[in-house]
Every structure is written in C-alpha cells, then in structure tokens.
FIPAPA-331120 format. One record per residue (C-alpha): x negated, y negated, z; residue in three letters. Coordinates in nm, 2 decimals, decimal comma. Example, Ala and Ser with C-alpha at 12.3 -4.5 7.8 and 13.67 -1.06 7.14 Angstrom:
! residues 2
+--------+--------+--------+------+
!     px !     py !     pz ! type !
+--------+--------+--------+------+
!  -1,23 !   0,45 !   0,78 !  ALA !
!  -1,37 !   0,11 !   0,71 !  SER !
+--------+--------+--------+------+
! end
This chain:
! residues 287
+--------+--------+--------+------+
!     px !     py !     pz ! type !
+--------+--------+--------+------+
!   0,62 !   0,47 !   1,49 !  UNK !
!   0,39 !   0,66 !   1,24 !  UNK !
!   0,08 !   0,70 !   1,35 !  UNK !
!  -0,25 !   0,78 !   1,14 !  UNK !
!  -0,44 !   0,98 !   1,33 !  UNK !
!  -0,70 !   1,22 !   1,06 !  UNK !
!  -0,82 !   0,91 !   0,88 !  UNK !
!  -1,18 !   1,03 !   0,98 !  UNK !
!  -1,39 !   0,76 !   0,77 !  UNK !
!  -1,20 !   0,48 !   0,91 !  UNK !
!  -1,12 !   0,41 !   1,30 !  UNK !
!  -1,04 !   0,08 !   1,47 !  UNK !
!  -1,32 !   0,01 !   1,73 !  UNK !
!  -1,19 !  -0,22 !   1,95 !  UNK !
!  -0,94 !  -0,53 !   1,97 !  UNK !
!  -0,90 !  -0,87 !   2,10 !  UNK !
!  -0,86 !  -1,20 !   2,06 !  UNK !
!  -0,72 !  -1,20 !   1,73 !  UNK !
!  -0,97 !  -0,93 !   1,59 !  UNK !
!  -1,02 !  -0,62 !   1,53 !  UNK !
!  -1,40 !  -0,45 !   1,42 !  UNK !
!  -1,33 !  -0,17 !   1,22 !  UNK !
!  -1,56 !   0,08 !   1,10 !  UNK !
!  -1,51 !   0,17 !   0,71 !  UNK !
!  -1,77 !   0,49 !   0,62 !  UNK !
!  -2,08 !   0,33 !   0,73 !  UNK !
!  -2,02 !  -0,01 !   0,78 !  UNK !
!  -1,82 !  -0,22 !   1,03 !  UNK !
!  -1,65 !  -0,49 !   0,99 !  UNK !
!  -1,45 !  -0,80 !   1,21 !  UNK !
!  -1,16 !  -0,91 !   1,08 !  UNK !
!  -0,85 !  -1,14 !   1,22 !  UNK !
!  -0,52 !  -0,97 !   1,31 !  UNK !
!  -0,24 !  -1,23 !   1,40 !  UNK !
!  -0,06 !  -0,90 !   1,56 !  UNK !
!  -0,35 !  -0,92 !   1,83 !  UNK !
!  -0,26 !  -1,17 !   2,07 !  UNK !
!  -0,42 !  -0,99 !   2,38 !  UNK !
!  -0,79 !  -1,08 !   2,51 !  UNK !
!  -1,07 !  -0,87 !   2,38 !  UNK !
!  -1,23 !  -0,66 !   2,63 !  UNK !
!  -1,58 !  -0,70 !   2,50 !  UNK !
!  -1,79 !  -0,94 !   2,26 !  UNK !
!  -1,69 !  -0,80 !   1,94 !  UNK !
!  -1,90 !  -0,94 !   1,72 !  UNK !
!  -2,21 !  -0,73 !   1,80 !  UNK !
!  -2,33 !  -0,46 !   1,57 !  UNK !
!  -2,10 !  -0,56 !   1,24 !  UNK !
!  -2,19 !  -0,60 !   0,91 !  UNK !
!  -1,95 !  -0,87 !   0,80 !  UNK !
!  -1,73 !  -1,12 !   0,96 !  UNK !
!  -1,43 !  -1,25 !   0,84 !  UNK !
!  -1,37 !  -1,64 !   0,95 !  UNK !
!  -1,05 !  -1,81 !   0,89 !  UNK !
!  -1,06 !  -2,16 !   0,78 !  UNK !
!  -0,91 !  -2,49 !   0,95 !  UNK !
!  -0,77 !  -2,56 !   0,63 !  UNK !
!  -0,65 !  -2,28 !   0,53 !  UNK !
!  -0,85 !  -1,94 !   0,34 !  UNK !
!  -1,14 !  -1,79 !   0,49 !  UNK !
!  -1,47 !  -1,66 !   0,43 !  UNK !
!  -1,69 !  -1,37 !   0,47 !  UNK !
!  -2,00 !  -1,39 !   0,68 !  UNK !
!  -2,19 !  -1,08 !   0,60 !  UNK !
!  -2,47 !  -1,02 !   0,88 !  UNK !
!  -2,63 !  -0,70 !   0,72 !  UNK !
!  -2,83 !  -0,77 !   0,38 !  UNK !
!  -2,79 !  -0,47 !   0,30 !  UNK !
!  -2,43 !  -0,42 !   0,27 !  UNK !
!  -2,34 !  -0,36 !  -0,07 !  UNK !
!  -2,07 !  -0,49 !  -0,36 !  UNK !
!  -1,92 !  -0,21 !  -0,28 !  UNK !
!  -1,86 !   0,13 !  -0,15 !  UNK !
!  -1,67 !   0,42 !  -0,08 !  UNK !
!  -1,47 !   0,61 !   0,21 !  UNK !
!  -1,29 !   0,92 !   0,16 !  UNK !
!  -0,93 !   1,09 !   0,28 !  UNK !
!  -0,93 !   1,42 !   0,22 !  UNK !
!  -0,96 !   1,48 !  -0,14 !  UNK !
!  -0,89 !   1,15 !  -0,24 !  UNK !
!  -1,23 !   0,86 !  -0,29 !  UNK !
!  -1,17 !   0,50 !  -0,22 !  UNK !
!  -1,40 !   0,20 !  -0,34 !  UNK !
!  -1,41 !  -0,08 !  -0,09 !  UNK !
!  -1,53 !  -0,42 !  -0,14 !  UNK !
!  -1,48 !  -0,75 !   0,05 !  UNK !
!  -1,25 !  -0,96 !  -0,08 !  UNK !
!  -1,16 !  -1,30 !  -0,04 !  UNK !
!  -0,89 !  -1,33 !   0,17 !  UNK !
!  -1,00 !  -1,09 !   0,42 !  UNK !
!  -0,90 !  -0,73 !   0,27 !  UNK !
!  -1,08 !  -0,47 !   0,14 !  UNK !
!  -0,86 !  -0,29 !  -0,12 !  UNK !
!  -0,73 !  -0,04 !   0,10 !  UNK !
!  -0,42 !  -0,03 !   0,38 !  UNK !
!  -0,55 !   0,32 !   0,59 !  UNK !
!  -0,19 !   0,33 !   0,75 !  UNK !
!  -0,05 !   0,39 !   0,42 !  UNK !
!  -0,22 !   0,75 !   0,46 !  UNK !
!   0,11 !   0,85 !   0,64 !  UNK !
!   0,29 !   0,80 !   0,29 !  UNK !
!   0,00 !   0,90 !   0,09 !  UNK !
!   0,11 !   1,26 !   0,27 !  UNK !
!   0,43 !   1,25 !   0,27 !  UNK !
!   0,50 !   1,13 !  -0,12 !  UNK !
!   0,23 !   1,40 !  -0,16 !  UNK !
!   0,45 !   1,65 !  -0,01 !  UNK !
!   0,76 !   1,56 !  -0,18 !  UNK !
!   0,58 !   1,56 !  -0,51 !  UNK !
!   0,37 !   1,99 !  -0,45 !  UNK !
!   0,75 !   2,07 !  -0,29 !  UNK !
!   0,98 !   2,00 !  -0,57 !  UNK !
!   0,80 !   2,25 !  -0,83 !  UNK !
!   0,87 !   2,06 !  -1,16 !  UNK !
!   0,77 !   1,83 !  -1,33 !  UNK !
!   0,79 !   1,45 !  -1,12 !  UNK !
!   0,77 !   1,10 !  -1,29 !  UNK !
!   0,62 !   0,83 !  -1,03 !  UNK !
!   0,68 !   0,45 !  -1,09 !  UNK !
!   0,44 !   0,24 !  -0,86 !  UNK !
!   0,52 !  -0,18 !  -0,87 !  UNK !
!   0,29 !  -0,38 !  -0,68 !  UNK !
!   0,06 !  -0,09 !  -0,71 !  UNK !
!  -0,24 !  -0,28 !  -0,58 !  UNK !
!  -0,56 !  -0,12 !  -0,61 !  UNK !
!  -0,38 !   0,21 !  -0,63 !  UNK !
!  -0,41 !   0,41 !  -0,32 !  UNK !
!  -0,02 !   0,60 !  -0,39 !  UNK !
!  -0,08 !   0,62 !  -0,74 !  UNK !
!  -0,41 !   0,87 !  -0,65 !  UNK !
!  -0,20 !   1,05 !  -0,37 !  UNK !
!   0,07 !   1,11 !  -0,68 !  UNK !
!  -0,20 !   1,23 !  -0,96 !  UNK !
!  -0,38 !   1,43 !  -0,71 !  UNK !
!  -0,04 !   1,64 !  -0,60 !  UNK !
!   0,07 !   1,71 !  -0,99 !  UNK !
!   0,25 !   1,41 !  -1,09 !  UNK !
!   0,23 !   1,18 !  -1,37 !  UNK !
!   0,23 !   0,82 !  -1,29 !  UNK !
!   0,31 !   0,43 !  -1,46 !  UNK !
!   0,10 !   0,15 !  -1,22 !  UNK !
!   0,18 !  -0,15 !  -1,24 !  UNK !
!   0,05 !  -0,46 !  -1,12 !  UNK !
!   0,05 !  -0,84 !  -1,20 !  UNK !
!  -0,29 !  -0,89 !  -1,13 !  UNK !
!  -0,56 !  -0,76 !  -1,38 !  UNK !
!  -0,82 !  -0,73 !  -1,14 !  UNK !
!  -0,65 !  -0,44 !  -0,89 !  UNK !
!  -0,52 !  -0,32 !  -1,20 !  UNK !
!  -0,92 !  -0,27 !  -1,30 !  UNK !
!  -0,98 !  -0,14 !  -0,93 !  UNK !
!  -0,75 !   0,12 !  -0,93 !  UNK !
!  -0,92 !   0,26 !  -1,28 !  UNK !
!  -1,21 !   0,30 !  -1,05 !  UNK !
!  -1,02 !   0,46 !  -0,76 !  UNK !
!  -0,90 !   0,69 !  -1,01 !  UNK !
!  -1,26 !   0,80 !  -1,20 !  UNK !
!  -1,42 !   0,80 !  -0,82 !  UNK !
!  -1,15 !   1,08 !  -0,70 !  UNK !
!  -1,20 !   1,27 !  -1,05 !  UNK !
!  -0,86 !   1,24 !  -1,17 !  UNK !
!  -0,92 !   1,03 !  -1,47 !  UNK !
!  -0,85 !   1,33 !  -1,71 !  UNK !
!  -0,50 !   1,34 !  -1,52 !  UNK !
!  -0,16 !   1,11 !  -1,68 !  UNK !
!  -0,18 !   0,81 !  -1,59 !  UNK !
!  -0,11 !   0,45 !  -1,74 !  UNK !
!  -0,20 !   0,12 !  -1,59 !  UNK !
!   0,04 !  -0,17 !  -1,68 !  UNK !
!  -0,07 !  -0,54 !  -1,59 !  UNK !
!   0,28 !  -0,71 !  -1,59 !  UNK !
!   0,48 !  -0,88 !  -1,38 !  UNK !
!   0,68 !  -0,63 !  -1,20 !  UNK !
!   1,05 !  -0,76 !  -1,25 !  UNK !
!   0,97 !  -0,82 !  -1,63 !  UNK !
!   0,81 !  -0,50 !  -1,67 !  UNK !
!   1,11 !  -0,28 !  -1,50 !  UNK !
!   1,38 !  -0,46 !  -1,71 !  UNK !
!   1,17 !  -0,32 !  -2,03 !  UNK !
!   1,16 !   0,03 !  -1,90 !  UNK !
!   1,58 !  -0,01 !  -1,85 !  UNK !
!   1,61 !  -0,09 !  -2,23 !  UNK !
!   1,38 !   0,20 !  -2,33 !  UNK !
!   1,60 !   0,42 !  -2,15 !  UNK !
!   1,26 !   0,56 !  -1,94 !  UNK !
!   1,33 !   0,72 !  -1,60 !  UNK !
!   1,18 !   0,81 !  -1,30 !  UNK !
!   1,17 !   1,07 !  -1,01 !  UNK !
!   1,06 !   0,90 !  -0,77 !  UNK !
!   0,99 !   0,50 !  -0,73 !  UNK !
!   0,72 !   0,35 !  -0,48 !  UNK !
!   0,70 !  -0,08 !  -0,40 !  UNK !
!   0,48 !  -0,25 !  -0,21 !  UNK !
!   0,60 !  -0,63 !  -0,27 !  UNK !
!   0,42 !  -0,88 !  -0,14 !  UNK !
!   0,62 !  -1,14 !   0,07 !  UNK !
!   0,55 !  -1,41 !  -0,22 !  UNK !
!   0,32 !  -1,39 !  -0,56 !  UNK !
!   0,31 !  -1,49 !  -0,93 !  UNK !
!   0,34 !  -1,26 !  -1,23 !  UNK !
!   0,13 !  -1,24 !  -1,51 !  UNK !
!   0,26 !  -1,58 !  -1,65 !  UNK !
!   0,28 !  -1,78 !  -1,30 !  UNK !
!   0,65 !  -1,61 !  -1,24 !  UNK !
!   0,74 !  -1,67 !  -0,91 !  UNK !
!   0,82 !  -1,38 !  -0,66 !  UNK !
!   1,04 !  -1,46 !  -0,33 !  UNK !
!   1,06 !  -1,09 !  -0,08 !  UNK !
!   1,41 !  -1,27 !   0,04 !  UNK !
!   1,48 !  -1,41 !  -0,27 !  UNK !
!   1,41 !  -1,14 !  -0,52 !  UNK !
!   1,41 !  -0,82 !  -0,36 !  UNK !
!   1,73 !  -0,69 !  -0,34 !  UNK !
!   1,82 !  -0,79 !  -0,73 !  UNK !
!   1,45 !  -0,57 !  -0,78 !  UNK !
!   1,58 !  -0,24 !  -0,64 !  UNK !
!   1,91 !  -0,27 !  -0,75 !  UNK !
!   1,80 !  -0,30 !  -1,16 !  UNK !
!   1,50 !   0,03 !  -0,99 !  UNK !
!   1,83 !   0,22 !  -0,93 !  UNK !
!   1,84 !   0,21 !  -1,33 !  UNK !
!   1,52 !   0,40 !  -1,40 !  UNK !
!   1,60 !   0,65 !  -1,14 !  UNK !
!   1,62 !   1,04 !  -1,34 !  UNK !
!   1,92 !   1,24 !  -1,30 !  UNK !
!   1,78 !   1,41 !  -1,00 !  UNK !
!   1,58 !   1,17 !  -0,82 !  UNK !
!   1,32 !   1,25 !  -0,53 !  UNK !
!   1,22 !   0,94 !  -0,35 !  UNK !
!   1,25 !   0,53 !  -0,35 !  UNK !
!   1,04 !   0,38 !  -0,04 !  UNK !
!   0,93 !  -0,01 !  -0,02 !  UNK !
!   0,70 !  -0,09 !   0,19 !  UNK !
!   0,65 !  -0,43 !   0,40 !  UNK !
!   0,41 !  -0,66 !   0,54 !  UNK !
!   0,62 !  -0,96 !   0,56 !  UNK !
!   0,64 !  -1,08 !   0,94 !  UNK !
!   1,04 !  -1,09 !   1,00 !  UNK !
!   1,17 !  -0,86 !   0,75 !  UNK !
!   1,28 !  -0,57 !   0,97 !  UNK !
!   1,29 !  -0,20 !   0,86 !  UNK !
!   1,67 !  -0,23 !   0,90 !  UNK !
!   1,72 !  -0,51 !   0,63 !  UNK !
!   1,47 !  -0,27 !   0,39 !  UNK !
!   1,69 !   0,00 !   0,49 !  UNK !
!   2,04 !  -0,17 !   0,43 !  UNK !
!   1,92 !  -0,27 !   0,04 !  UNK !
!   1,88 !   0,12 !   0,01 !  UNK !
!   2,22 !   0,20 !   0,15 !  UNK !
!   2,36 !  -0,10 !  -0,06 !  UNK !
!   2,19 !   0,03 !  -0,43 !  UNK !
!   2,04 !   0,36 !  -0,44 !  UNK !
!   2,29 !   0,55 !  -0,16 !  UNK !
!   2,58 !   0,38 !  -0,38 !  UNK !
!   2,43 !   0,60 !  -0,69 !  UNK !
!   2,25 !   0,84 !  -0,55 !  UNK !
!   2,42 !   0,97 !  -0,20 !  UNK !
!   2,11 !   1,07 !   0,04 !  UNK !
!   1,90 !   1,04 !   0,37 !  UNK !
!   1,78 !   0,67 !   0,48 !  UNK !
!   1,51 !   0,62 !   0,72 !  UNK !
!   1,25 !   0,38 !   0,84 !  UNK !
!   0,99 !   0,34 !   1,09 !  UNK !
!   0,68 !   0,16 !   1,18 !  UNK !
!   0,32 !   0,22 !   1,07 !  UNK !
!   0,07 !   0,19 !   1,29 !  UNK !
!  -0,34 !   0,30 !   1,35 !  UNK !
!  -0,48 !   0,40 !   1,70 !  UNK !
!  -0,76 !   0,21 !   1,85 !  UNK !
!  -1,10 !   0,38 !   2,00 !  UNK !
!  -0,97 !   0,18 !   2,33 !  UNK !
!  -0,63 !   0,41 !   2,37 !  UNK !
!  -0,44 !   0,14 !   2,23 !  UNK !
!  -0,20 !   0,13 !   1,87 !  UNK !
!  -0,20 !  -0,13 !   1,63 !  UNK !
!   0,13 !  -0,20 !   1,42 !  UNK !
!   0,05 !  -0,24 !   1,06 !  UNK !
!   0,43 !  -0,32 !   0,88 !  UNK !
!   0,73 !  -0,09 !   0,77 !  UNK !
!   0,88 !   0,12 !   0,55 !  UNK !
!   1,20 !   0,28 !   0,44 !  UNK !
!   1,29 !   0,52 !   0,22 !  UNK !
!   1,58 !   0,68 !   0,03 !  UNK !
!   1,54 !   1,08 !   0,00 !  UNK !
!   1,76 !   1,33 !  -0,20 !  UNK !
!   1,81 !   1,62 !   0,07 !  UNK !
!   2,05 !   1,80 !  -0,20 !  UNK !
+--------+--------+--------+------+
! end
C-alpha cells in the first residue's frame, strides 16, 4: 500500500464507527466511511465544524456546528492550493490520497525533459491536472459535469498557474476521446479517474464494468509515439487492482510494450492506524 504521509494540512484524527473526523487547514470535519467497520475509541463528534449525516432514504446532509465556517476555503500541498467546500454528498472536492500520484505523475512529467501532453477524463475538480501544469506540462481536462469543471478553474487561478496551457472541456468523456481520435490529437501521458457509474453531458450513461475496458482501449489511440504514462484510478468497491491491471496488459502493453503495476492507496490515522482509500494501476514506458 501507498501511503501519504507529508500531507501536512490534512490528517485523519481518529476513526470509528463508520466515521472518520478529519481536519482540513483549520476546520474539522465528520464524515461516514463504509471501510470503517471497527468501534470508535472516543465520542467523535466533539470539537468539528460539520457533520456529515446519511439519510434513511438514501443522500445525506451536512450539519455544520461552527457558524463561522465558510463557503469555502483552502489547504495547501506543497506548491499546489486547493479550494474546499462541502458538497452534497459528503465530499469536499479533494481525494488527499491521490497526493501519492500527484508526485509521482509529477515526477515522470520534470524527468522526461521535453515537452509532455497530459489528457485528464473524469478530471474532477482537477487536483492531477495542477500536479501536471505545475511540473511543465500542458494539459486537456475534461469533465462531464460543468460545475467541477468551474472548480478546477479556481484550483488553477488559487495555485497561480492560470497563465500556464491549459483547456477545460465539459463533455462527456467517451464522446469527447472519440473526437480527439478523428482529429488525429495525441497524448504523452493519459490520467482517468471513472466513477463506478455517471451521466455525460447529455444524460449518457456510464457503467465502470460495462464501459471501461472499450474507454482505454479507443485511449490507446491518442497515445504519442513515445508515451509516458496511462494510470486509472478506482473507488468502486470490488473492482480489484488486478482487473485494472489486466485491461492495461490487454490494450496499452499490446501497443505499447512496458511496466504494469498497482497497489493500494491509503492515509494514516493520528491513532497509528491506516485507512484504505481505493486503487490504481498504471502502464509506464521504462524504454
């Protein structure tokens, strides 16, 4: 397992019964976990700002405590600024455990010395997409929803990086790649974050066991002569790191012969314990 460990503006407090109370900058926050099934060792719901509260039927609800929380506001990973806000089904626009791909995409991208092309699908509220721009590259986001799409621009303009190339897409993600094929446009390096189901810009309908596989194998299409990197990353409870990794081996590897891997992500707990937070794998080119 990965583990983010210098994520210093964000730290998991404690755990238990289906919670976890996070602090975020200067706020704390309870939210549910269904990976928590152990008893919580204290009452966590003292000293927090908001609480999240699931629904019997279904959705949830934010109870904010302090008054003076705000809208929104910001925490910071090394050079990169992040605007938080409480949304409504209990997230706040940023995944901290990504911060081990954050680095490493970082790392490919200052490493190869030339110019590198990053794709991001499901770009979200753009977390990669500012790793990318910060380490030299020029990157296409995309995203079917307008709103992230709006909440990356801000991500971007808060970590002063809005002068760097960049261009925000709102499309739905399968639509939008099958464009890029027939304008001949590649790419050096391809990031996806796909959620387990969603709808595209014009109610299209997105399946992660229905629609994946067909996704990175039209990907393997925009990839540049010399490509760098292709990760997916995954939330979805039952989709193993070894299924992500054997749609790799069966599109990219075919094309592009390289190194396969996958692991775990996870964040450590102020109590000693570690909190898994979904998978990834990744094709590399180790030419």
């Amino acid at each position: 397992m990965k583990i983010v460990e210098d994520f210093k503006e964000y730290q998991i407090i404690a755990m238990g019964d289906g919670l976890k109370k996070e602090s975020w900058g200067s706020y704390t926050l309870l939210r549910p976990d269904p990976q928590i099934i152990w008893p919580a060792r204290e009452d966590l719901s003292s000293q927090v700002d908001a609480i999240y509260t699931r629904s019997k039927t279904g959705g949830g609800a934010w109870d904010v405590r302090n008054p003076q929380l705000p809208s929104s506001w910001q925490v910071h990973y090394h050079n990169l600024t992040f605007n938080l806000k409480l949304m409504g089904f209990k997230h706040t626009g940023l995944f901290p455990e990504q911060a081990y791909n954050w680095n490493y995409l970082s790392d490919i991208i200052t490493s190869s010395k030339r110019e590198v092309k990053v794709l991001n699908l499901f770009a979200y509220t753009g977390a990669a997409s500012i790793a990318a721009l910060s380490a030299g590259a020029s990157v296409v986001h995309v995203d079917s929803s307008r709103g992230m799409v709006e909440w990356a621009k801000e991500n971007v303009k808060a970590s002063n990086l809005a002068s760097k190339p960049i261009r925000f897409i709102v499309d739905d993600v399968v639509k939008f790649v099958k464009r890029e094929i027939r304008r001949g446009n590649k790419y050096d390096i391809i990031l996806m974050d796909p959620p387990a189901f969603g709808r595209g810009t014009n109610k299209e309908v997105w399946s992660i066991e229905k629609d994946l596989y067909n996704l990175v194998s039209l990907c393997t299409e925009l990839l540049s002569d010399k490509p760098l990197l292709f990760l997916i990353n995954s939330y979805t409870n039952g989709l193993s790191m070894t299924v992500l990794e054997n749609i790799l081996n069966l599109t990219v590897n075919q094309k592009y012969p390289g190194l396969i891997s996958s692991d775990e992500l996870g964040l450590p707990s102020n109590e000693g314990l570690i909190l898994p937070c979904g998978v990834y794998a990744r094709w590399e080119n180790k030419s």
